[in-house]
N, C-alpha and C positions, 0 to 999 in steps of 0.2 A: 156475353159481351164483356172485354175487359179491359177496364178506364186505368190510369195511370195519373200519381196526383204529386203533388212536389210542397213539402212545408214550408211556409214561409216562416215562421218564427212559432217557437215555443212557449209559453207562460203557465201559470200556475195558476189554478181555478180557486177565487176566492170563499167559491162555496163549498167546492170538498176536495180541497188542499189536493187537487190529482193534475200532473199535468194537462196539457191540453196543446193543441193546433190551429193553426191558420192557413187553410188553404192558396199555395202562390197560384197553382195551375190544374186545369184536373183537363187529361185529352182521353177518348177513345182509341185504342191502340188500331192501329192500322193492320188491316186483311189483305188479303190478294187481290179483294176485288173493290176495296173502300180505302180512302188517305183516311191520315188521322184526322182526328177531331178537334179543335180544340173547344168543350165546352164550360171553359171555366167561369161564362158568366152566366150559368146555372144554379152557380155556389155562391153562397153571400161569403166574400172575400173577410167582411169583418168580424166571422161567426168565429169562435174557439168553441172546436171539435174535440173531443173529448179522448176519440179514437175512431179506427180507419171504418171499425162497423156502424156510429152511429155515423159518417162520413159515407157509406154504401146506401145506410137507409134513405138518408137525405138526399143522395143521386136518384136512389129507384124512384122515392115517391117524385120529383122531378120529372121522371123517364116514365115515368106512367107504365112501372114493372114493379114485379117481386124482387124484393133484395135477393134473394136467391139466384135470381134470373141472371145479375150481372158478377163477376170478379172483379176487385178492387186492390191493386199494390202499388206501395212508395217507388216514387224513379228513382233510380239508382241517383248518388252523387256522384259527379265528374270533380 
């Protein structure tokens, strides 16, 4: 499965000085046989993510899968 997620804004983690994220959007990319998705009120919108993996873990456990199971990349910016 493979979700596609958009940043809303950037900040700096008070605890270990390392960037971080806020998810604006997160969809299921569209198949032949399925629309997109959009599931981004899965993701607590006010969480700062650290990176796109702890960002996949916290979808799978959501999706009641192996982080393995799914792929996960930034949308492109327009």
């Amino acid at each position: 499965m493979l979700f596609e997620y958009t940043r809303r804004r950037s900040v700096r983690s008070p605890v270990t000085d390392s960037a971080t994220f806020k998810v604006g959007r997160i969809r299921q990319s569209a198949t032949s046989d399925a629309p997109t998705l959009d599931l981004s009120h899965l993701i607590d919108g006010s969480y700062n993510y650290h990176s796109p993996r702890e960002l996949r873990w916290h979808l799978a456990e959501r999706l009641g899968l192996a982080p393995a199971a799914l792929a996960l990349r930034e949308a492109a910016h327009a």
